[in-house]
C-alpha positions in Angstrom: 78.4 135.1 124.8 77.2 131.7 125.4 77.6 131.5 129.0 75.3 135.4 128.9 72.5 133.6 127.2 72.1 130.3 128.6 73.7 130.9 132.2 76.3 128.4 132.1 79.4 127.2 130.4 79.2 124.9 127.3 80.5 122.1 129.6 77.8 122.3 131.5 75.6 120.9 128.6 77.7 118.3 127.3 78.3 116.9 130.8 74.9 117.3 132.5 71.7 115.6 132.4 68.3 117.1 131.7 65.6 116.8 134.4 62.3 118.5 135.5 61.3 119.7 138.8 58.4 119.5 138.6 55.8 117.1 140.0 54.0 116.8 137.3 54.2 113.1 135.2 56.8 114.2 132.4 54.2 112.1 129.9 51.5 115.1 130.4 53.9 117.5 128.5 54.2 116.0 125.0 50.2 115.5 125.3 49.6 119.1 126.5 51.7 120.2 123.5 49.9 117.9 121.6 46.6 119.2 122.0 47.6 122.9 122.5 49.2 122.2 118.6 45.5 121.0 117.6 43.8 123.7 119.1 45.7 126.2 117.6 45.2 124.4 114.1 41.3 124.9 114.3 41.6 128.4 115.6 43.7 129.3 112.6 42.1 127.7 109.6 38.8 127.9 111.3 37.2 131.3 109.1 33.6 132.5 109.3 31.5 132.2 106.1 32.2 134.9 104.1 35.0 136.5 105.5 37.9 136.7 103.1 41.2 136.9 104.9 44.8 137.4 103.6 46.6 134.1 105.6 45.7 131.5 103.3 47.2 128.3 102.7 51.5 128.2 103.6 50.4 131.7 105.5 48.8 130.1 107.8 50.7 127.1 108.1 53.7 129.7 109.2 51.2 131.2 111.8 50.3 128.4 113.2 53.7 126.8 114.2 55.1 129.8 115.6 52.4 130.1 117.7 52.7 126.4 118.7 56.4 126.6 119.1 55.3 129.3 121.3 52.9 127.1 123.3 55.5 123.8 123.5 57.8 126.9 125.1 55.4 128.0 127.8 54.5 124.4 129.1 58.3 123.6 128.3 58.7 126.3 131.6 55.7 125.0 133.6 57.5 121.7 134.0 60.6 124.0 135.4 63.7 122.0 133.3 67.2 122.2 134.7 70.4 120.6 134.6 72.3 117.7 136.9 75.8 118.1 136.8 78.5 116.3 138.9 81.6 118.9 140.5 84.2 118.8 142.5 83.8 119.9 145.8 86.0 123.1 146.9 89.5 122.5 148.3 88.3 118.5 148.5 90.2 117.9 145.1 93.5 118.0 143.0 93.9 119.4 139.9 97.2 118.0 137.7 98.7 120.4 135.9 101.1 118.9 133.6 103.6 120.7 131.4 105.5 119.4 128.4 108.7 120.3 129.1 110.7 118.5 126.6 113.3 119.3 123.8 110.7 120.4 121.2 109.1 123.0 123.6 112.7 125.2 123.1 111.2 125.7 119.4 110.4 129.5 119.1 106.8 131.1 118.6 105.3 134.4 117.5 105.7 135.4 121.2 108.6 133.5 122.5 109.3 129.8 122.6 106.4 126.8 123.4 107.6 126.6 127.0 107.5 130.7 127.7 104.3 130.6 126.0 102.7 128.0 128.3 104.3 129.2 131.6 102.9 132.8 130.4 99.1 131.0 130.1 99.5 129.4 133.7 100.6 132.7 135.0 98.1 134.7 133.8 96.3 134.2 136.5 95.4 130.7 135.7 97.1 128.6 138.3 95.9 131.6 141.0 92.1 130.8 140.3 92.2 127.2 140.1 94.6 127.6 143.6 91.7 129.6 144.9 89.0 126.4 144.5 91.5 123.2 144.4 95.2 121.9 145.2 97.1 122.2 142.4 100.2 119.9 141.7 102.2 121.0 138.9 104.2 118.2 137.0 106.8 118.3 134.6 106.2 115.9 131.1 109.3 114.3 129.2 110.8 111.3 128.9 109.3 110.6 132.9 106.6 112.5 134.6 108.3 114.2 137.6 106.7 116.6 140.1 108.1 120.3 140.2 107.5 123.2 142.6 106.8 126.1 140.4 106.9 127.0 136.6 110.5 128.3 136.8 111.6 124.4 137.3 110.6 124.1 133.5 113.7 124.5 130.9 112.6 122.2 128.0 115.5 119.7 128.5 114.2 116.6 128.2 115.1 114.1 125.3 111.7 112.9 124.5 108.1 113.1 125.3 105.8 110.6 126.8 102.3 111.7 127.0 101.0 108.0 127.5 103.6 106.9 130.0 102.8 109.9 131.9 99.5 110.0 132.0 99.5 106.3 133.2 101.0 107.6 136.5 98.6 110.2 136.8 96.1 107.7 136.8 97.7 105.5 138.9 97.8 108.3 142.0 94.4 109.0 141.3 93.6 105.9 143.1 94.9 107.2 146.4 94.8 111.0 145.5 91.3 112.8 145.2 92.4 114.0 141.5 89.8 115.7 139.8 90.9 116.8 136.6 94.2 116.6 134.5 95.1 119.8 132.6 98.1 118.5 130.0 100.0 121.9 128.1 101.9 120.2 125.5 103.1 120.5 121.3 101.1 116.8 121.0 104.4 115.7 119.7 105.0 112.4 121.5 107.8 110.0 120.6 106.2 106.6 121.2 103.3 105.2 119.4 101.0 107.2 120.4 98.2 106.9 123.0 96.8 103.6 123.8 93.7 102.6 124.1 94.1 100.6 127.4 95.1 103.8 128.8 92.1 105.2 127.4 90.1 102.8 129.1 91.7 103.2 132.1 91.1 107.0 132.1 87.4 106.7 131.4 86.6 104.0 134.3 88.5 106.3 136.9 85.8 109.3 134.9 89.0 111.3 135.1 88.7 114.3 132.4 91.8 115.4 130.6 91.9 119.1 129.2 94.4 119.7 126.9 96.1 122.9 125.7 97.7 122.6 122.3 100.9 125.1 122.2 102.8 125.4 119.2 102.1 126.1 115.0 100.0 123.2 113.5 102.2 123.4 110.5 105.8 125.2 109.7 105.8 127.6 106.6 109.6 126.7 105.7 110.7 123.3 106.7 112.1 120.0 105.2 111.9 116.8 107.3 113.1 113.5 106.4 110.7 110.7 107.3 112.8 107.6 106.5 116.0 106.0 105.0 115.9 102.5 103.3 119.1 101.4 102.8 120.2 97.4 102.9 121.5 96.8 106.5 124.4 94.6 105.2 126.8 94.4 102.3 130.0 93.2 101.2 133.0 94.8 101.5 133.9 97.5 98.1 129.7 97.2 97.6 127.6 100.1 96.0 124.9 100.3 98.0 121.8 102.6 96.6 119.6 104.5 100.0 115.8 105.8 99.3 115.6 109.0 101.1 112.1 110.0 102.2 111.5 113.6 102.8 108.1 116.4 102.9 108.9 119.9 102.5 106.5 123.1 102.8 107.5 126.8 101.6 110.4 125.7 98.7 108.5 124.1 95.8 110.8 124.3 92.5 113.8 124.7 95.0 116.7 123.1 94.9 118.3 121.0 97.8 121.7 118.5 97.9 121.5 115.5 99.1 124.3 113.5 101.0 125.8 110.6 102.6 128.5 110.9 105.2 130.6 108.8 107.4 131.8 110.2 110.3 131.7 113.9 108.5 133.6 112.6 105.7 131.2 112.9 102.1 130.5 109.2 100.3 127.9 110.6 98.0 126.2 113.9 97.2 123.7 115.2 94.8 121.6 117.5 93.8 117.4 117.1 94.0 114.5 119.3 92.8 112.2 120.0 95.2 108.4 118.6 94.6 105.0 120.4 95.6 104.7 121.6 99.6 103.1 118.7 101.4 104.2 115.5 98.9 106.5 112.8 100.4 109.1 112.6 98.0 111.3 109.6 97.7 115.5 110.1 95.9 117.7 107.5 95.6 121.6 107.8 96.2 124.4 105.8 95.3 127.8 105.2 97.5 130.1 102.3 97.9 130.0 101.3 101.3 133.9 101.2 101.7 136.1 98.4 103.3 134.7 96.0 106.1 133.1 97.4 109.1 130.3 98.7 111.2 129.4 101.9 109.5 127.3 104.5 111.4 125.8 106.6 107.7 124.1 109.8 108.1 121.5 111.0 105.4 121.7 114.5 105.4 119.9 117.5 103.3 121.1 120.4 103.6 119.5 122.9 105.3 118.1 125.5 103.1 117.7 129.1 103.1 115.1 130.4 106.4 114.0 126.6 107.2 112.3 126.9 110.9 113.6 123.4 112.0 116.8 122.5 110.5 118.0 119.5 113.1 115.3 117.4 111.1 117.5 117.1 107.9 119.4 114.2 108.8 118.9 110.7 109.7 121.2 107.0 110.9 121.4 104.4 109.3 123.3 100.9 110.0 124.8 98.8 107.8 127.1 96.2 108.4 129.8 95.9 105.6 131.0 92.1 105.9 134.2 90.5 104.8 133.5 87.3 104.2 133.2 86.0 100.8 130.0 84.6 99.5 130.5 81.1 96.8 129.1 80.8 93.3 128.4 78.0 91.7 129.1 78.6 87.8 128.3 75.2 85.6 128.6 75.8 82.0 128.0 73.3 79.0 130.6 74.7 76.9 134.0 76.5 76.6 133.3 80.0 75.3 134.3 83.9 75.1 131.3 84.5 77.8 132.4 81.9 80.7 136.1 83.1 79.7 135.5 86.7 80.4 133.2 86.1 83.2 135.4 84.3 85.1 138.4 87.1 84.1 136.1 89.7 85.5 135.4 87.9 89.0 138.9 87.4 89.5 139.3 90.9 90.2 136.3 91.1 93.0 138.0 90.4 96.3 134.4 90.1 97.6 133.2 87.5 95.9 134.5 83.5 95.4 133.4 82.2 92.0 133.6 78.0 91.7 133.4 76.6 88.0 132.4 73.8 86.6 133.2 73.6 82.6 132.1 70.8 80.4 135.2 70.2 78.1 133.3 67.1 76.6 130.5 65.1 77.2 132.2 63.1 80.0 134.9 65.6 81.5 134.6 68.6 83.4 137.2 70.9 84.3 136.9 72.7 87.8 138.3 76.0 88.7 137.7 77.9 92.5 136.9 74.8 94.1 138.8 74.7 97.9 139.9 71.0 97.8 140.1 68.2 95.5 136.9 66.7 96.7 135.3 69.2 95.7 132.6 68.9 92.6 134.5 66.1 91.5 131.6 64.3 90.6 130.2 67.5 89.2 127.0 69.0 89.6 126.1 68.7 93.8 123.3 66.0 94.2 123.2 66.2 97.9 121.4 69.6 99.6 124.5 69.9 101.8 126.8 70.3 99.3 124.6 72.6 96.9 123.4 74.4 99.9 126.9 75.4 100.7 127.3 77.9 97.6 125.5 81.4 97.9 124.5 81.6 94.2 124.3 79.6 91.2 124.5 80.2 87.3 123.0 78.2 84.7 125.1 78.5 81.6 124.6 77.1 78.4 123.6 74.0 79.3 120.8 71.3 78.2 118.3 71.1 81.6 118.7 67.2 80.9 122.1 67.9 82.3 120.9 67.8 85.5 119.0 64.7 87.1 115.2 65.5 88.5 117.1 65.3 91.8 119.3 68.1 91.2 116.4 70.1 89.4 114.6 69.7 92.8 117.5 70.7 94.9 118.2 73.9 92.6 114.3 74.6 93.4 115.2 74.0 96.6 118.4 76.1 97.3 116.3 79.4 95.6 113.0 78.9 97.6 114.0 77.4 101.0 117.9 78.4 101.0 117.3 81.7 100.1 119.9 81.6 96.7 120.4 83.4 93.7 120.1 81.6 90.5 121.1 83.3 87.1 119.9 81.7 84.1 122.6 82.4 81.0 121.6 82.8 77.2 123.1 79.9 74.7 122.9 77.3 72.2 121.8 74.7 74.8 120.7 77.2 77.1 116.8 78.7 78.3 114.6 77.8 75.8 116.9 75.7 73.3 117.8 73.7 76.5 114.7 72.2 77.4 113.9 74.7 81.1 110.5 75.7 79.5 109.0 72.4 79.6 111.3 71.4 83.0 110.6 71.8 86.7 113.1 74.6 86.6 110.6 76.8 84.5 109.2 78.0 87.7 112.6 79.8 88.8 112.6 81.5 85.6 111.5 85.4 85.7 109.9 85.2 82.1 108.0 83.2 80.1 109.9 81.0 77.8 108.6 80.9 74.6 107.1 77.5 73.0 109.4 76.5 70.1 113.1 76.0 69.2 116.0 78.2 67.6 115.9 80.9 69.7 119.2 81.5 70.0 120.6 84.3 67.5 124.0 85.4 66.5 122.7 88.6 65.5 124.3 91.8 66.6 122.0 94.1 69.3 122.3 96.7 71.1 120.9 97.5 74.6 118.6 100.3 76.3 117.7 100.6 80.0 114.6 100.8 81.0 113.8 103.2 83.3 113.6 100.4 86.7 117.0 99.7 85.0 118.2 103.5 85.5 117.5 103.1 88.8 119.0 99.4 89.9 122.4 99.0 91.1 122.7 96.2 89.0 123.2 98.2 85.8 125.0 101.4 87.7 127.9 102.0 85.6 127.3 106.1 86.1 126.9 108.0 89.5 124.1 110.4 87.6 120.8 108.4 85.8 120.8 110.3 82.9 124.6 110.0 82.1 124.3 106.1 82.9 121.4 105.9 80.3 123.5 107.4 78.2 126.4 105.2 78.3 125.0 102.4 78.0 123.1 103.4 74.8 126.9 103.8 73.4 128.2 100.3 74.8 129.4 98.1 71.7 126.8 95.7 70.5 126.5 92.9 71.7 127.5 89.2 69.5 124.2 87.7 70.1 120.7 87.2 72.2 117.9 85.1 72.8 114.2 85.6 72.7 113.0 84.8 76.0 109.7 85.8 75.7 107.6 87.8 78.0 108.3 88.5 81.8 106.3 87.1 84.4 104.0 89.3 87.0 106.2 90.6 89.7 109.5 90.5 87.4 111.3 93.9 86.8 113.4 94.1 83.2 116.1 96.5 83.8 117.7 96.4 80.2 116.5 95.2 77.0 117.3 94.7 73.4 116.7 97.5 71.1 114.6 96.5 68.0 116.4 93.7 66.2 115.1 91.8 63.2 113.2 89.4 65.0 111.5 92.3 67.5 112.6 93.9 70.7 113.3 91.5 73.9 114.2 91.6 77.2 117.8 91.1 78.1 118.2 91.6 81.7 115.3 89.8 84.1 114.8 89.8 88.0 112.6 88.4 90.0 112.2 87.6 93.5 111.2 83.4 94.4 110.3 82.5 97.2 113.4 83.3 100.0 115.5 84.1 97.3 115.9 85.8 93.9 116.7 84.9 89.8 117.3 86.0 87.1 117.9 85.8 83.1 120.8 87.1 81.3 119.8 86.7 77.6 123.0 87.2 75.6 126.2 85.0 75.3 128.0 88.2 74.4 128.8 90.3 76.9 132.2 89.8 76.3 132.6 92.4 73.6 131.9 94.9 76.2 135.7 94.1 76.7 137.1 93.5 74.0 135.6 96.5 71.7 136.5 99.3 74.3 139.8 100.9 75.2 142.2 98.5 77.8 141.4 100.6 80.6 137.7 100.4 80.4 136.0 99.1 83.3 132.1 98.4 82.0 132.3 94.6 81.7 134.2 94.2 85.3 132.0 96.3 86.7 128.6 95.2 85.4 129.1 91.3 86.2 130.6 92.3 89.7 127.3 94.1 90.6 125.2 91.5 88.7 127.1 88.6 91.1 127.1 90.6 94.3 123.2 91.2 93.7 122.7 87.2 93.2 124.6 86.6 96.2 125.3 88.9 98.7 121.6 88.6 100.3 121.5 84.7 101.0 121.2 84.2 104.4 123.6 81.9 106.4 122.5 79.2 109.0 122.1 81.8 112.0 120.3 84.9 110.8 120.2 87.7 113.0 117.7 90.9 113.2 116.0 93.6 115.4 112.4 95.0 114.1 114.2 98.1 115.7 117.8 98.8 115.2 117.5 102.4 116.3 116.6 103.3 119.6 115.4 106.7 120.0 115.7 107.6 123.7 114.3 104.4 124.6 116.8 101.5 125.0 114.5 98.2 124.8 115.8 95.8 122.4 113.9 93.0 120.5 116.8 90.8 119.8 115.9 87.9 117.3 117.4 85.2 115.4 116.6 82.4 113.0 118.7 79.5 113.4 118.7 77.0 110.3 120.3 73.2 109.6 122.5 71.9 107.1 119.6 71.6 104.8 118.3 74.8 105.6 115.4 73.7 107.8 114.1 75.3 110.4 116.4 74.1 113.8 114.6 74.3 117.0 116.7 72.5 119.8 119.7 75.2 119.2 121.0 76.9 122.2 121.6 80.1 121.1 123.6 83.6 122.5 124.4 87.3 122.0 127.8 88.6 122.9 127.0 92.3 123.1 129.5 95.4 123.3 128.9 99.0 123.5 129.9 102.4 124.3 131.9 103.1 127.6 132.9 99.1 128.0 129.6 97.9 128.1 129.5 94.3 127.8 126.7 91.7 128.2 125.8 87.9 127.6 122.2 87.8 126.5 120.3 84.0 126.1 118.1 83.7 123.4 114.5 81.5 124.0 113.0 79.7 121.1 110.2 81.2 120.4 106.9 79.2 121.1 104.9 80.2 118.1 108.0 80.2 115.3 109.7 77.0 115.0 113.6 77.7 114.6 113.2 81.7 115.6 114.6 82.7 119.2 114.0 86.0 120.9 115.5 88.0 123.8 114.9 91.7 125.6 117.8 93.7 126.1 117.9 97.3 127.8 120.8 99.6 126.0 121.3 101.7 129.0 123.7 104.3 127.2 123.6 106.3 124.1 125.7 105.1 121.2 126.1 102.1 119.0 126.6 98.6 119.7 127.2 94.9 118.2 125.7 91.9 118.9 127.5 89.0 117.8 124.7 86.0 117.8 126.6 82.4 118.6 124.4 79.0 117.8 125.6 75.6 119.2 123.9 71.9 118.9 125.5 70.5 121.9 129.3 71.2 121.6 129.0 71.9 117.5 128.8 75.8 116.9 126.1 75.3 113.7 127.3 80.0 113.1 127.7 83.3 114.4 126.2 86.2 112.9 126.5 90.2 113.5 123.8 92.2 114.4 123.9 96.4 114.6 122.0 98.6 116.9 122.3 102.2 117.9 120.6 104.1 120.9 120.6 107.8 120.3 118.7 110.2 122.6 116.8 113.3 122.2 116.4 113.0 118.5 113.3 112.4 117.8 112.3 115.4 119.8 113.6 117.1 116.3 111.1 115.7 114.5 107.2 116.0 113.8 107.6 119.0 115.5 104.8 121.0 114.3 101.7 120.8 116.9 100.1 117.4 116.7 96.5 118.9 117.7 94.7 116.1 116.6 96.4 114.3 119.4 95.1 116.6 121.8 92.1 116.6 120.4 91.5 112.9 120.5 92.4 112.8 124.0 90.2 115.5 125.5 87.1 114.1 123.4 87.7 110.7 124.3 88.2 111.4 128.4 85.5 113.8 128.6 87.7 116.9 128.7 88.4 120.2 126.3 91.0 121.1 124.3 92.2 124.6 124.7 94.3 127.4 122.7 96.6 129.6 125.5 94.1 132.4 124.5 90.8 130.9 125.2 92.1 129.0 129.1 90.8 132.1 130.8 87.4 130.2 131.7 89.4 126.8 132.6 88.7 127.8 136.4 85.0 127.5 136.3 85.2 124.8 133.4 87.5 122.7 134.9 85.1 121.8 138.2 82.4 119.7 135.9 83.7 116.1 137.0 82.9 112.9 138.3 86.4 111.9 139.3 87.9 112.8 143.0 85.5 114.1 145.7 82.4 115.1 143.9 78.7 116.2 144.2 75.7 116.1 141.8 74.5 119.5 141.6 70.6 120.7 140.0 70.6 124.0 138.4 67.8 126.0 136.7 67.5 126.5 133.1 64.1 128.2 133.3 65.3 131.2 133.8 67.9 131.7 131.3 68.2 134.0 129.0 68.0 132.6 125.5 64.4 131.3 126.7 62.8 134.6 127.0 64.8 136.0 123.7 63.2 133.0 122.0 59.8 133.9 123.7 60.4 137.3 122.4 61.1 136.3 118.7 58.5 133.9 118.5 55.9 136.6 118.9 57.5 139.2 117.3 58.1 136.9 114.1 54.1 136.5 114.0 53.4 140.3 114.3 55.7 140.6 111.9 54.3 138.6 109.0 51.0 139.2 109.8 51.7 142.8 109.7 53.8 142.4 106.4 50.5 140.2 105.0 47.9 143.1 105.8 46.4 141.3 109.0 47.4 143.1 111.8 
């Protein structure tokens, strides 16, 4: 229809430029309109004396500018407008048709699958008419842009798709090919990060128009798709380990799904979730104990529910490294009590972690318990940073802060913040408030607020309630389902005592807290992250009845202080600290290696010569050198290409000289045509963006049937500016034609005609 009334496609318009043929100066026309507009005015409101008429005021404001409208149209035609447009010339040029013809093209369609559907557009006729005017080269889009023969080369095999890589080389033979146009048929759904603006860029200065086709639903009726995983990439061994599963689902709102974890097919944890509204990212946690020391390759999986459209999107990878090393902790108490007693009982029993004590028997002796050789602590509390910063966590029992000299305060401040330790503040006579931290340098570690004044310390029963951050920590996990681990901890013994450690600073997370007692409700169990590392505040000497007033076999006490400890410690880093911004490779194997090498004080080291000892599938093996990074003191970075699919480990060595300063383990996993399973749906906005932006159209398979005569408006390849008449078209005279008839009309309707 618009091509009948105005002669030419809507291309035409948006690509052209308007010009006049005539001879005339262009400056005469807005004049002539001028003045025809004023005569007109005095014609109509000019009215001999005594004639009454029935156009009067708004009347014969209507009359008068159709009839000028009518006049600008006439002298509109006198100047003879038409259009310059730039096309290709015939058979001088080469149209690129490129075909997605990866994984997610298999996915079926009302009519067959993405790829039948976009070999059935081409040959409808489509490739036969643009044959008829230009060369066509048919390409093939995946993971590489390859040329093909004919459409029956396509089988939608490849692992991923690359729209920018691709149309990179199309650009690039446009250079020495006359290539007039690229016409892209594709689901939008590319694998990398999207298109890039250089590319962009590019595409404009070589004026090369892109014209996509979008094939494919915009948006699946009955699917579920996980988006992400977050799960800690290393433990220690016999660790529970909590995941955040991200997911979006459409067509199964109120529905049920379950929820898993699984090593190599075998089940580590499963439950069940309810389903939120179509459309909202929903986030469930799930709790599993990452086993005995090892790489572990976890899938997060949801099961595939009843009619879903795309069920290879349910599942995910994850990496974690379960270590078996043993992390230290530094336990100094003031006193002998029930608390260090039991504490130290319960520790025993973690394999995982090494716990080192320091008791004050009297005000001059200490007795020391864990410690690896007589040396060690044997004049107590460390006052030099590389003895402190040897232990992975520390806990303050009840003990005066004018235990420790302003040295030692500094160096704990100093082991949190810059080493990266835990520090765990106990409740106690002499302990928090009663022992002087409020008013001492160490009040800045400290996750709450200590109040003001003395006696804090109760022996008054309490008992404790979760909060609901508390529900959901690992920390106080003593029940797989959140509502039974509420429960039981509502129904743990009371505890002997606690102490009021006021309010918790901004950024802190209470997990557990004292139910109302008679001096008020207060927090018992504070977090808090400080600077590189993490604290927190126990407020209860107590905990030991959690032991002693359950049956033999019970396992709460154990259990709670082994997570507690294993939180405080199993995340400080060690001297060489390895990482990847992208431990999975999805059909791409370029990895960012990086590593962060530290001193014995934990400073940043930056004349380390540094490795990675890599293995992989099929006996791959490599020796990669790490640089130091020029704009990081104490980081170094390397490139590695993972040529095969499957995982691999990257053992990063650091030497000074001939001294090794560590080694640490790093994770990665290639895996290809995966994310072809995912984002599936049509990403037309994609398209969209990329035919606006390059000066091309996007298309529907039903509406290419004009991409022949469209497709030839371009400046790129061999071209020529055309001039074509609009004077003549159609929609001129119609409007001629309304004009007047819309005056007869009212001024027959008003009784003057």
């Amino acid at each position: 229809m618009f091509q009948f009334l105005f002669k030419y496609p809507a291309t035409v318009f948006s690509k052209g430029t308007l010009v006049f043929l005539s001879a005339w100066p262009v400056w005469i026309l807005p004049a002539l309109i001028t003045a025809a507009a004023v005569l007109l005015a005095i014609t109509v409101w000019r009215r001999p004396a005594g004639e009454r008429s029935p156009i009067r005021g708004g009347r014969k404001a209507a009359i008068w500018g159709l009839q000028t409208a009518l006049a600008a149209l006439v002298l509109l035609l006198l100047w003879q407008p038409a259009i310059s447009i730039a096309t290709l010339k015939p058979q001088q040029n080469i149209i690129a048709v490129v075909v997605d013809d990866s994984q997610s093209m298999a996915i079926p369609e009302e009519g067959g699958t993405r790829l039948s559907i976009a070999q059935s557009a081409l040959g409808s006729g489509i490739l036969e008419k643009l044959g008829e005017r230009f060369q066509v080269r048919l390409y093939r889009l995946g993971s590489r842009l390859e040329r093909i023969d004919k459409l029956q080369d396509l089988n939608a095999s490849m692992p991923s798709t690359r729209i920018n890589d691709a149309l990179k080389e199309v650009v690039a033979e446009s250079a020495s090919l006359p290539i007039g146009a690229v016409l892209l048929l594709s689901d939008g759904a590319d694998n990398t990060a999207g298109i890039e603006l250089e590319m962009i860029r590019n595409v404009r200065s070589h004026r090369l128009p892109i014209h996509t086709v979008g094939i494919g639903r915009e948006q699946f009726s009955r699917d579920l798709e996980i988006s992400d995983v977050q799960v800690a990439p290393r433990t220690l061994a016999d660790s529970r380990l909590s995941a955040y599963v991200s997911f979006r689902q459409r067509g199964y709102t109120g529905g049920k799904a379950t929820l898993k974890v699984l090593e190599n097919g075998k089940t580590l944890a499963s439950r069940q979730v309810t389903l939120k509204q179509d459309g909202v990212q929903q986030t469930e946690a799930i709790a599993f104990n990452a086993g005995i020391a090892g790489a572990k390759n976890l899938q997060f999986v949801v099961d595939t529910l009843v009619n879903e459209e795309n069920g290879a999107n349910n599942s995910l990878t994850r990496l974690v490294n379960v270590q078996s090393n043993r992390p230290r902790i530094l336990y100094i108490e003031g006193e002998p009590r029930w608390e260090f007693k039991f504490i130290r009982r319960a520790m025993e029993e973690d394999r995982g972690l090494s716990l080192v004590s320091i008791l004050r028997t009297t005000q001059n002796k200490i007795y020391r318990q864990g410690i690896d050789n007589p040396k060690e602590l044997e004049d107590g509390f460390p006052s030099r940073v590389e003895d402190l910063f040897g232990y992975q966590a520390i806990i303050l029992g009840g003990i005066e802060v004018s235990s420790f000299t302003s040295i030692q305060q500094e160096l704990i401040r100093q082991f949190v913040d810059r080493r990266g330790g835990g520090l765990l503040f106990l409740a106690g006579r002499s302990g928090l408030a009663d022992g002087g931290y409020g008013t001492s340098p160490l009040t800045d570690l400290l996750p709450v607020l200590l109040p003001d004044k003395k006696n804090t310390f109760h022996r008054d029963p309490a008992t404790v309630e979760l909060t609901p951050a508390g529900r959901d920590s690992l920390i106080c996990r003593l029940e797989d389902d959140p509502a039974a681990n509420a429960d039981r901890w509502k129904k743990l013994p009371y505890l002997a005592n606690f102490q009021e450690v006021g309010e918790p600073k901004a950024g802190a997370v209470v997990l557990a807290e004292f139910l109302p007692t008679s001096k008020g409700r207060f927090p018992l169990l504070v977090t808090q992250k400080y600077g590189m590392g993490r604290t927190a505040v126990f407020a209860s000497a107590g905990s030991w009845r959690w032991q002693m007033q359950q049956p033999l076999a019970d396992r709460t006490h154990e259990m709670f202080w082994q997570q507690l400890l294993r939180w405080l410690a199993t995340e400080t880093p060690g001297r060489v600290l390895s990482s990847s911004p992208q431990p999975m490779l999805y059909d791409n194997g370029h990895l960012e290696l990086r590593a962060r090498i530290y001193d014995t004080s934990y400073l940043a080291m930056a004349d380390a010569t540094v490795e990675a000892r890599i293995i992989g599938p099929e006996n791959t093996s490599a020796v990669v050198t790490l640089s130091p990074d020029p704009l990081q003191s104490g980081d170094y970075t390397a490139e590695w290409v993972a040529e095969r699919p499957g995982s691999y480990l990257a053992e990063v060595l650091a030497k000074r000289g001939n001294e090794e300063i560590g080694r640490d383990v790093l994770m990665f996993r290639r895996e290809d045509g995966v994310a072809e399973k995912f984002h599936a749906e049509q990403n037309r906005e994609l398209l969209e963006t990329l035919a606006s932006e390059t000066g091309g159209r996007y298309y529907t398979p039903r509406s290419l049937s004009n991409i022949a005569d469209e497709i030839q408006y371009s400046e790129a390849g061999i071209a020529t500016r055309e001039t074509r008449d609009l004077w003549n078209m159609p929609a001129l005279f119609l409007l001629a034609l309304l004009l007047r008839a819309s005056e007869w009309l009212l001024r027959r309707r008003w009784g003057a005609v």
